[in-house]
Each structure stands twice: as structure tokens, then as C-alpha cells.
N, C-alpha and C positions, 0 to 999 in steps of 0.2 A: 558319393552322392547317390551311387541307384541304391544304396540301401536306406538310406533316407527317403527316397522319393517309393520303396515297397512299403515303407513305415506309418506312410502319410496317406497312401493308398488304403493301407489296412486299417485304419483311423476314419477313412471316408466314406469304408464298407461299413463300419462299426455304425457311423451316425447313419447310413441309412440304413443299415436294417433295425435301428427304433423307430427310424418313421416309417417303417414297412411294417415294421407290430402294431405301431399307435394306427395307421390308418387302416391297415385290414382287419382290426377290432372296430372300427369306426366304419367301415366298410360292408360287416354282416346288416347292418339293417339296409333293407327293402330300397328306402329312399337314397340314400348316399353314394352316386353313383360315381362325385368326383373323388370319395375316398376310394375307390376302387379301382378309379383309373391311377390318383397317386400310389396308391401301392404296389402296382404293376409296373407303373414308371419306375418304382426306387427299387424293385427286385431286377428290373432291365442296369439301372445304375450298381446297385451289388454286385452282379456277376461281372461288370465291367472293370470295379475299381479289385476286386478280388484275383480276376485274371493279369490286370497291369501288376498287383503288388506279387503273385506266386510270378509273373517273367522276371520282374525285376529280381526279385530276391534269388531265387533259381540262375540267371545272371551271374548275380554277383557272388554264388554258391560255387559258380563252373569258373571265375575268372579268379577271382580270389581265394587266398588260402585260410580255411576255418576248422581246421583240423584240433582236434583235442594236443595234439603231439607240437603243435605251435605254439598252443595258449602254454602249455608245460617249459616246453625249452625257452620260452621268454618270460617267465614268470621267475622272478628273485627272490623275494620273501617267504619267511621258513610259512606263513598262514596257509599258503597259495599250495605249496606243496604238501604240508597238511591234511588240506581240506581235500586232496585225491584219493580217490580210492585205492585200498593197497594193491591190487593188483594192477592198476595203473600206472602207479609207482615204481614196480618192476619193468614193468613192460618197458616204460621211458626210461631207466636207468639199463635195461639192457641195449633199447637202439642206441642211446647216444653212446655207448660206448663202454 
């Protein structure tokens, strides 16, 4: 679930920093002052949902196992092993044994 919830974060930083581009292009003119204040508003919201999705994912980076060497020793099919680099291939055929 926190990696889901870094996933949705980085998705909420995504849409607001188009309305951080759309309104601070709409914000260079003279007159447009509430474009100015939105845009300031959504770069305060960007660095908010940016910083939630780097804890969570970071989190789930330090509690969970995501190592190249898990995705290897769990993986069955000749594609999966294939598709490793050959020096990878050694490397996991010498730790596991």
C-alpha cells in the first residue's frame, strides 16, 4: 500500500506541475494576478506531494526487499533469465550456489 500511495503522489505532483506551467505562462502578464497566486499555490502543492511520494517510496525501499538478486532467484522462465545481463547471470549463479 505505501507504494501505491508514492505512485498516486507522483501522479498529483505530475498534474500540478501542468497547472504550474499553464498558470505561470498565464501569469507573465501585468494583469493576471490570481494566475500568479495559482501558480505559487501549486509549486507549494508540488513540493508537498513530491516530498510524501520520495518518504513513502524511500519507506518502502528500506522495509521491503527490491534487490535485482530477488527479482533473479524468483523469476522461472528461460525469457526472465535471458533478458539479464551476462554478467548478472554469473554473479546470481555464483551466490546462489
Amino acid at each position: 500500500m505505501t507504494g501505491e500511495l508514492g505512485q498516486l503522489s507522483l501522479c498529483f505532483a505530475l498534474a500540478l506541475s501542468l497547472v504550474m506551467a499553464v498558470s505561470g505562462l498565464m501569469g507573465a502578464q501585468p494583469s493576471s494576478l490570481a494566475a500568479r497566486k495559482l501558480a505559487t499555490s501549486s509549486a507549494m502543492g508540488f513540493l508537498v506531494f513530491v516530498a510524501l511520494a520520495f518518504g513513502t517510496l524511500t519507506y518502502a525501499f528500506v522495509v521491503s526487499d527490491f534487490s535485482i538478486l530477488a527479482v533473479a532467484n524468483n523469476c522461472y522462465g528461460f525469457w526472465c533469465w535471458r533478458s539479464m545481463p551476462r554478467w548478472w547471470r554469473a554473479c546470481s549463479a555464483a551466490a546462489s550456489g
